[in-house]
N, C-alpha and C positions, 0 to 999 in steps of 0.2 A: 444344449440343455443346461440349463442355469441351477446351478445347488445354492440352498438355504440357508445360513449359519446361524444358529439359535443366537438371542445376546448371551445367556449364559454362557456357551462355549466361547463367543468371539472374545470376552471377556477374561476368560482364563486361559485362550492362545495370545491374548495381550500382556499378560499379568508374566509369561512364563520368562523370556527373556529375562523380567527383572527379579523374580525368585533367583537364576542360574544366578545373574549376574551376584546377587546376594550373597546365596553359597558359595560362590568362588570366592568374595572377598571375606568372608569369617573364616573358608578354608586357608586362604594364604595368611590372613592375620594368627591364627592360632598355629600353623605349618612352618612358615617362614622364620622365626626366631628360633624354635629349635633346630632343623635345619643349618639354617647358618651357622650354629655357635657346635654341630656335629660336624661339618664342613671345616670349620676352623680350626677342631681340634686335629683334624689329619693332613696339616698344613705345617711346614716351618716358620721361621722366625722370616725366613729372606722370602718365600711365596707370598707368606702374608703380608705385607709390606710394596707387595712389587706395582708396578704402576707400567697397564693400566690395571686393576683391580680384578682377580680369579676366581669367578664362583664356584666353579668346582677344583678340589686340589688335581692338580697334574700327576704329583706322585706322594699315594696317602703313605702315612707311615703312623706308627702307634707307638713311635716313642716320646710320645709328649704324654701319655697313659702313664709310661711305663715312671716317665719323670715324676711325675703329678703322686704315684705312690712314692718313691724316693725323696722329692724334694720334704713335703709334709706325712707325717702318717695320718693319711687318710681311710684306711682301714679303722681306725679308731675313730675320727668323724663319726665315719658310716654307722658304726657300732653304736657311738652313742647315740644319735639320730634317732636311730632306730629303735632303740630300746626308749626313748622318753617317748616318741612317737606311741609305739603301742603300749604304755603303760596309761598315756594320757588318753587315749583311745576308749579302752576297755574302761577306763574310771568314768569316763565321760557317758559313755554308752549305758552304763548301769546306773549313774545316777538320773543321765536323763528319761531313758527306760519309765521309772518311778514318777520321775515329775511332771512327764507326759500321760499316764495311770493317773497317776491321782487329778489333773487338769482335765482329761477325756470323759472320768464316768465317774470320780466323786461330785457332790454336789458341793461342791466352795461357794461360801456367802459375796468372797469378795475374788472372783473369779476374772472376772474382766479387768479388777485392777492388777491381778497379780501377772497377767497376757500382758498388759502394757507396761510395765515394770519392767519383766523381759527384754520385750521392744525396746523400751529407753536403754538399758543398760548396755547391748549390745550395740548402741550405737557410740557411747563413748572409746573416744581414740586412742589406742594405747602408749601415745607419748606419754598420757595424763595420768597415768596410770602406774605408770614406771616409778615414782618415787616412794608413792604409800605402798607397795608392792614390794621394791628393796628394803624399807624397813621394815616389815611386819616378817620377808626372811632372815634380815639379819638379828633381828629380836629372838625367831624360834629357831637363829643358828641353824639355818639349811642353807646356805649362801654356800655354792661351790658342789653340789647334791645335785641326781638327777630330780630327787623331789621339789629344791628349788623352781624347776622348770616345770613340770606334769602337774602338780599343782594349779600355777596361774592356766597355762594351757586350756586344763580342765575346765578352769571358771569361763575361761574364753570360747570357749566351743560350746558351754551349753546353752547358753540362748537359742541360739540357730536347731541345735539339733534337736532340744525342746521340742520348739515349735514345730520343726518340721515331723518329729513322732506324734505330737498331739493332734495332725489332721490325718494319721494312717489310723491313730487309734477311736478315733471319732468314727473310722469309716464300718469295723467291728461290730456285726451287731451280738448286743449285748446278753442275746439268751444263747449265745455260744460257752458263755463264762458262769453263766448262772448254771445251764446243765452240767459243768463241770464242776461247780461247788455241792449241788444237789449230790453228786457222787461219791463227794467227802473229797472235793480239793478243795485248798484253804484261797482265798485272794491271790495271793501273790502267786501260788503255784499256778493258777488260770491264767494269769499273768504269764509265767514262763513259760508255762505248758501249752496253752492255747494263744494266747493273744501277738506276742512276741513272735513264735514261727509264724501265723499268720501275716503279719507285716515285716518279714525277713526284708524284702528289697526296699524299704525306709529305713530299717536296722542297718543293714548293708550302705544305704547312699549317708546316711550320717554319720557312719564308722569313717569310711573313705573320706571325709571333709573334716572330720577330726584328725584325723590322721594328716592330710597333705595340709591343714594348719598350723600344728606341731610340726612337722617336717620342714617348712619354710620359712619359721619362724627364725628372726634375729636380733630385735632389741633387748630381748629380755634374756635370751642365749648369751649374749654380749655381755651384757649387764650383771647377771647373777652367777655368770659362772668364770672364773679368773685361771681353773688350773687348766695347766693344757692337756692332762689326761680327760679330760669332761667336757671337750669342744663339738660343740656340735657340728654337721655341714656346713652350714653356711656363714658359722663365724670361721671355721676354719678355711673356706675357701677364699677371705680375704685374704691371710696370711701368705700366699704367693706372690700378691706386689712389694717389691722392695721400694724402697724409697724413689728413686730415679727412673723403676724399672716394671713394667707391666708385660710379665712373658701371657698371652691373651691366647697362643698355642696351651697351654699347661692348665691356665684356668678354663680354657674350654672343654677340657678334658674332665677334669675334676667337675664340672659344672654336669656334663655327660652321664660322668659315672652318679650324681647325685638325681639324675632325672629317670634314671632304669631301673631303679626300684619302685617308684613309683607311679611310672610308665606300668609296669608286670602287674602292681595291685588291682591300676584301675584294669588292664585287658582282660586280668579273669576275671572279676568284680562287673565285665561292664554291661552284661544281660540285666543285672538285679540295680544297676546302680543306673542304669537307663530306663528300665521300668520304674524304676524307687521314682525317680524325677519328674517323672510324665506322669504316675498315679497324686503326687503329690500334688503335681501342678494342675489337675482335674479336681482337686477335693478339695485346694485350697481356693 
């Protein structure tokens, strides 16, 4: 007895091997590098080194952790990190808040140019940037400040997260806010009150993208801040190679301890920061 296969189905039992084979390689592409550099850090100086090459350590050991706090204080990395991270966060978030509101449902004359303006701006590179940016802090004396840094951060995250609030708040319809005003709420309280919890997991996906941009950020960490009480992660994780000497145990470690805080963000965050992304990408 001979069975029928529709072409729709033959076509998506042909398609499926190369879906797998897809997600296998985005998974090892995004997988493999952390991985390897959590492997590394539970490795010595002589495993690491040894030949033929050990993917997994033989015998882990965490005192290349324990180094990595002793050799630098990286407690205070962390700290500072952290603290420009969520200052630049929350600033960025409430101004762009507004300029996604007023881009969503005011009527602006020159609207379209002010979207592209945007676009352009966040495409410029921040090498280019770095000069007119160290003078204008050293001019308002913030050079060595965490505001030196939250500052530009700020300027730099809000394009992106702009845009990406102005297609949650386009999706709002708009006699949610007017019955709220009818009630005797002002704008902006419709705004916070209504509009803002409605689009939580876009609030949420461009929190989390401000956030791990300030967080990985280095040129301008580098650049504007010189004391070593105000280093952030990632300038201070250079500070472990010496001249001669690259311990790649200790900077794996430190590298570790700087990717599990923000590892924990995205895991609770990741229901609304996965919806955020998939509603965004439907409406945009």
């Amino acid at each position: 007895m001979s069975t029928v296969t529709s072409p729709g189905l033959s076509s998506m039992l042909a398609g499926r091997p190369l879906r797998l084979f897809a997600a296998a390689a985005l998974l090892i592409n995004g997988m493999f590098p952390a991985l390897w550099i959590l492997f590394t850090s539970l490795k010595n100086e002589a495993e690491l080194t040894a030949k033929p090459i050990t993917w997994l350590p033989h015998a882990p050991t965490l005192a290349n952790y324990m180094q990595a706090f002793s050799d630098q204080p990286l407690h205070i990395f962390l700290f500072n990190s952290f603290m420009v991270a969520l200052l630049s966060t929350c600033l960025t978030l409430f101004i762009s808040v507004l300029a996604a509101y007023a881009l969503a449902r005011l009527n602006l004359r020159y609207r379209g140019l002010i979207l592209s303006a945007i676009i352009a701006v966040s495409t410029f590179p921040l090498v280019t940037l770095l000069v007119p940016l160290f003078e204008i802090m050293r001019t308002l004396n913030l050079l060595n400040t965490w505001i030196a840094l939250v500052l530009p951060y700020t300027v730099l995250s809000l394009p992106v997260c702009t845009l990406m609030l102005v297609s949650f708040f386009e999706g709002i319809p708009r006699d949610l806010e007017n019955a709220a005003m009818i009630d005797g709420c002002t704008r902006l309280g419709a705004l916070f009150k209504i509009v803002v919890p409605l689009c939580a997991p876009g609030v949420f996906t461009a929190g989390i993208l401000a956030f791990v941009n300030a967080w990985d950020e280095f040129l301008l960490a580098l650049s504007f801040n010189s004391n070593p009480s105000l280093r952030t992660l990632p300038v201070g994780i250079q500070l472990y190679q010496g001249e001669f000497a690259f311990p790649w145990p200790v900077i794996s470690a430190a590298l570790v301890v700087g990717i599990v805080p923000v590892a924990i963000l995205i895991v609770i965050f990741q229901e609304r920061v996965v919806s955020g992304l998939t509603a965004g990408g439907i409406k945009g």
